[in-house]
N, C-alpha and C positions, 0 to 999 in steps of 0.2 A: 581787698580785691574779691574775696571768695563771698561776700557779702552784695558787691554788684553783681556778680553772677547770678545770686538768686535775686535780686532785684530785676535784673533785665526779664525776668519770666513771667513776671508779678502784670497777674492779669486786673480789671476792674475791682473783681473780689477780694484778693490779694490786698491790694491799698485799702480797700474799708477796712478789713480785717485788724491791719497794724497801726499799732498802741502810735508807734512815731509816727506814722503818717496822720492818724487821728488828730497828733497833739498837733501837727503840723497847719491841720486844716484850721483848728480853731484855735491855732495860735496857743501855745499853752507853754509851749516852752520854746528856750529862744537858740538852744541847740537843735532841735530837730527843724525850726524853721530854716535857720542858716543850711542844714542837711541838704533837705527836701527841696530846697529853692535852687540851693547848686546840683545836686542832682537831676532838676528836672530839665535846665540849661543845658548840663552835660546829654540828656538821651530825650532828644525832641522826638523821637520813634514813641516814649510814650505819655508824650502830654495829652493826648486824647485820652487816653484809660484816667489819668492822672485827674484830671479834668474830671472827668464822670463819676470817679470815686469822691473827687472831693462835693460835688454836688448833692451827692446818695448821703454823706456825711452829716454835712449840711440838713437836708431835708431832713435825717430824722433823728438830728438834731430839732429842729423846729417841730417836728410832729410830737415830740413828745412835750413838748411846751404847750403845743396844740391842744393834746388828748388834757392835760389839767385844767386848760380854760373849758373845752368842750363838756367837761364832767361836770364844771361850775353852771356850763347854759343849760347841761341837761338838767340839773338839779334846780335852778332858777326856772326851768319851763314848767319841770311835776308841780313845783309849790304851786306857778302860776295856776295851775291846768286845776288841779285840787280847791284853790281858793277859788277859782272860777264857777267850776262845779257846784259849790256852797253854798255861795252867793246867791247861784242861781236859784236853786234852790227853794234858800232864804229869802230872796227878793222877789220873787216872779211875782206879779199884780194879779191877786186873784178878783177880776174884774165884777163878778157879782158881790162883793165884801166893800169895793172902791166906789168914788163920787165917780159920774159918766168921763168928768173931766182928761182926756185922752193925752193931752198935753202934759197937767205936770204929770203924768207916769213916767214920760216918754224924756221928762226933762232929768228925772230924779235917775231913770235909768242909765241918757246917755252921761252923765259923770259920772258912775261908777265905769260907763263901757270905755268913756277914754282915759281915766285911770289903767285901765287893764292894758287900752291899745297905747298907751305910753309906755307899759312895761314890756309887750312886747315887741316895738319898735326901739326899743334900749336892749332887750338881748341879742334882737335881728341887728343892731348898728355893730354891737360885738362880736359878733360870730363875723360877720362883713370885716373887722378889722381884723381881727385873728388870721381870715384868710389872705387878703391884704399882705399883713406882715409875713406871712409864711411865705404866699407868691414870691416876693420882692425880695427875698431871701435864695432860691431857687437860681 
């Protein structure tokens, strides 16, 4: 009893804070779910908080899922950005050294450039799913 009493005061903050409510949101253990499930029946005054915590829970749950993928695009973008830079570099047509011929440059160049725009329309699809799957989580 003395345990619903500090329950019932238990604001937004309150429920993210607790280890049981935690376990309850993602499911982890099958006593606090049974808890948290009849207690949230029993005081409909705070399934709004209840609600919002488990959301807040949720989300960063997910964000921290998030932030390893995100560390993965950023580190796939430097290589990208780096190898690009190199390339460029190393490849630029130095037109007075080449035959007039304007075409194959321009043919040799653009496969190297949709190699590149394939790499980054493959981390732009991932970061798009990552956020996807985070939304749809929310």
């Amino acid at each position: 009893m003395k345990k619903d009493n500090i329950l019932e005061q238990y604001k937004v903050e309150d429920f993210v804070e607790d280890e049981s409510f935690q376990s309850y949101v993602l499911k982890k253990d099958q006593k606090d779910i049974a808890f948290w499930a009849t207690w949230k029946v029993k005081h409909p005054e705070k399934s709004k908080d209840m609600e919002e915590a488990e959301n807040l829970i949720l989300l960063l749950r997910d964000s921290s899922n998030f932030s390893k993928y995100q560390a993965e695009v950023e580190s796939e973008w430097d290589k990208f950005k780096s190898k690009a830079k190199s390339n460029k570099s190393l490849n630029s047509p130095k037109l007075e050294n080449q035959p007039r011929n304007l075409n194959v440059i321009h043919r040799r160049n653009s496969k190297l450039n949709w190699a590149e725009i394939l790499k980054i329309g493959f981390i732009i699809a991932c970061a798009i799913a990552v956020g996807v799957f985070v939304l749809s989580k929310i």
